[in-house]
C-alpha positions, -999 to +999 in steps of 0.1 A: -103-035+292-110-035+328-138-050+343-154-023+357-170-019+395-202-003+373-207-034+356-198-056+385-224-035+404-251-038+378-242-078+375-248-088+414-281-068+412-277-037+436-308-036+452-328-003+447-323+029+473-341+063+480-341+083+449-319+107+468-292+084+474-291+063+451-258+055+433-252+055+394-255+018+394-289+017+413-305+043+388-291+026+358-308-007+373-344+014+382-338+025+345-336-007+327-365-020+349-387+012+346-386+005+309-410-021+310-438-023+289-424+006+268-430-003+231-400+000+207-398+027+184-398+020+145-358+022+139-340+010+115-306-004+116-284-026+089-270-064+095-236-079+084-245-083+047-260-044+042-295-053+043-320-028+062-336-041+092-366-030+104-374-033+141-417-032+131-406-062+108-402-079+136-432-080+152-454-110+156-433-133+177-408-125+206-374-111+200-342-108+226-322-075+219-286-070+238-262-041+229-226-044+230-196-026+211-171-043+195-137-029+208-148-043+242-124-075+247-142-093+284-173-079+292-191-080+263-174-112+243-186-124+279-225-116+277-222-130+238-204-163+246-226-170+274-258-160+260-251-188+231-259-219+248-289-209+258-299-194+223-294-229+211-310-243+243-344-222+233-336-230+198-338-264+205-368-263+224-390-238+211-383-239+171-357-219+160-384-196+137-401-190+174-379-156+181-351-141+169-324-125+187-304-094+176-271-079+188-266-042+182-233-023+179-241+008+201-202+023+194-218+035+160-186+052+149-167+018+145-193-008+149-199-014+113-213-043+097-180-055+086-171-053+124-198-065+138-196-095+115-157-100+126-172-102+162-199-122+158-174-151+133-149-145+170-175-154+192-181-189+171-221-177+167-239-188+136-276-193+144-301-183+125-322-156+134-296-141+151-287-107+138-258-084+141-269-050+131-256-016+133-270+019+129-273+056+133-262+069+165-298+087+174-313+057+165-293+037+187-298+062+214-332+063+209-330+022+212-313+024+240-332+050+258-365+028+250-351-003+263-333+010+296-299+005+288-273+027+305-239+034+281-213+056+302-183+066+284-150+059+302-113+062+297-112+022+285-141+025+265-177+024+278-195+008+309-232+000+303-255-024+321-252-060+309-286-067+300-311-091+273-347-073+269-373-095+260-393-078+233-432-093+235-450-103+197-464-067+201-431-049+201-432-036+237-408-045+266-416-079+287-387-090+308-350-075+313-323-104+319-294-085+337-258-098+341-233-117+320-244-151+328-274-170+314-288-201+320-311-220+298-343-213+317-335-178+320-336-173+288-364-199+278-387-194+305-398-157+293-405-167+258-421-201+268-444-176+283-450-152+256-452-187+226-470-205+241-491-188+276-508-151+263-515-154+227-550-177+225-578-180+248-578-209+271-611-220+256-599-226+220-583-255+209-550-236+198-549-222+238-552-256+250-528-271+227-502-240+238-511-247+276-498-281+272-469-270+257-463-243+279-464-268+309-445-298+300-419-286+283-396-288+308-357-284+317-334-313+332-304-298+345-281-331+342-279-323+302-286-284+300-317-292+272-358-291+273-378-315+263-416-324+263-427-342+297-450-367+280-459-380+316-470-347+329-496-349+298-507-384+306-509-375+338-532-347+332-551-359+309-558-391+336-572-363+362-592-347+343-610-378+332-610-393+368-625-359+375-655-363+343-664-392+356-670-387+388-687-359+380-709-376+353-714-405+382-729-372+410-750-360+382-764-392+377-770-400+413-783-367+423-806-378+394-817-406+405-821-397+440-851-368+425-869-397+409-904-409+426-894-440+441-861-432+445-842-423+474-848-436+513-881-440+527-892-442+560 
């Protein structure tokens, strides 16, 4: 199938025009972003072994969602190949019961379970928590419609915006990763965020423990992983008791300096 100038356009990121003028590409872009914050609806769809999957099941910890149809052969085999690594990257760095990721067949005519099972065993992914699923077609529509996603049928098949939604432990839109490539901290940044920077107050011991977390776990390029910055820790924690203590050491001296006796005299 051809790679098509719609997806091309949608991959480099058009930048946004006047409503008037804007091109088919731009608006599909203004949709997908415009559909942050929208909350999911409660649909239902069915994974590679028949089992019913309930989006509201879900809930309570972050979840990527990408659409692709199976009869595609570069464009989506592309976004699924390359979005791998870095599933195992956050795997790997987060836990892999952190999130869970689920591809969607949006052709709903031929993307069955069988097929989408064929695609996913083509694509060499086995993770867990990554689901195939298939459904309805006004469910899917109704998915896609909630999550921005632009499907345009063509004379090869379909172009669509090559997208990843981040879905927030509440079930509502967070982030939209466009294009067909993705990088480890693309992908692990967003739901650093949502595990471990918005869930607990700051003044808890759970919030500090996810603060921590949150900043040093960190990504070194050279080997494409994350790991946990022990130094930024010590360093920290050194700071802040360089900063008690010379706090505790001012409290004491303003102290002392309100004493009688204490202080200059002329």
């Amino acid at each position: 199938m051809r790679l098509s100038l719609y997806f091309l356009a949608v991959l480099l990121m058009v930048p946004p025009a006047s409503a008037s003028s804007r091109s088919p590409e731009e608006q599909a872009m203004a949709l997908s972003e415009a559909a942050i914050g929208q909350q999911l609806p409660p649909l239902t769809f069915i994974d590679t072994e028949g089992n019913k999957i309930d989006l509201a099941m879900l809930r309570g910890k972050p979840v990527l969602v990408s659409l692709i149809y199976t009869g595609c052969t570069d464009v989506c085999p592309l976004i699924i190949e390359n979005l791998c690594p870095a599933i195992v990257a956050a795997q790997a760095a987060l836990g892999e019961d952190s999130f869970t990721t689920i591809t969607i067949g949006f052709n709903t005519k031929r993307d069955t379970p069988d097929r989408m099972r064929s695609f996913a065993r083509e694509r060499g992914i086995d993770l867990p928590n990554w689901l195939f699923l298939s459904g309805k077609q006004r469910d899917v529509e109704k998915l896609a419609a909630a999550t921005g996603f632009t499907i345009v049928p063509s004379a090869g098949g379909f172009d669509h915006t090559a997208q990843v939604s981040v879905i927030d432990p509440e079930g509502k839109i967070y982030q939209q990763i466009r294009g067909g490539i993705f990088s480890a901290p693309v992908i692990v940044e967003p739901l650093k965020d949502l595990l471990f920077g918005q869930r607990r107050s700051i003044f808890s011991i759970e919030g500090i423990t996810e603060r921590i977390k949150l900043f040093c776990t960190v990504y070194n390029p050279n080997t494409g992983r994350y790991y946990f910055n022990y130094s930024l820790f010590i360093g920290g924690f050194i700071g802040l008791a360089s900063l008690l203590l010379m706090l505790a050491w001012l409290i004491r001296e303003f102290r002392a300096s309100g004493r009688p006796g204490g202080g200059a005299h002329p």
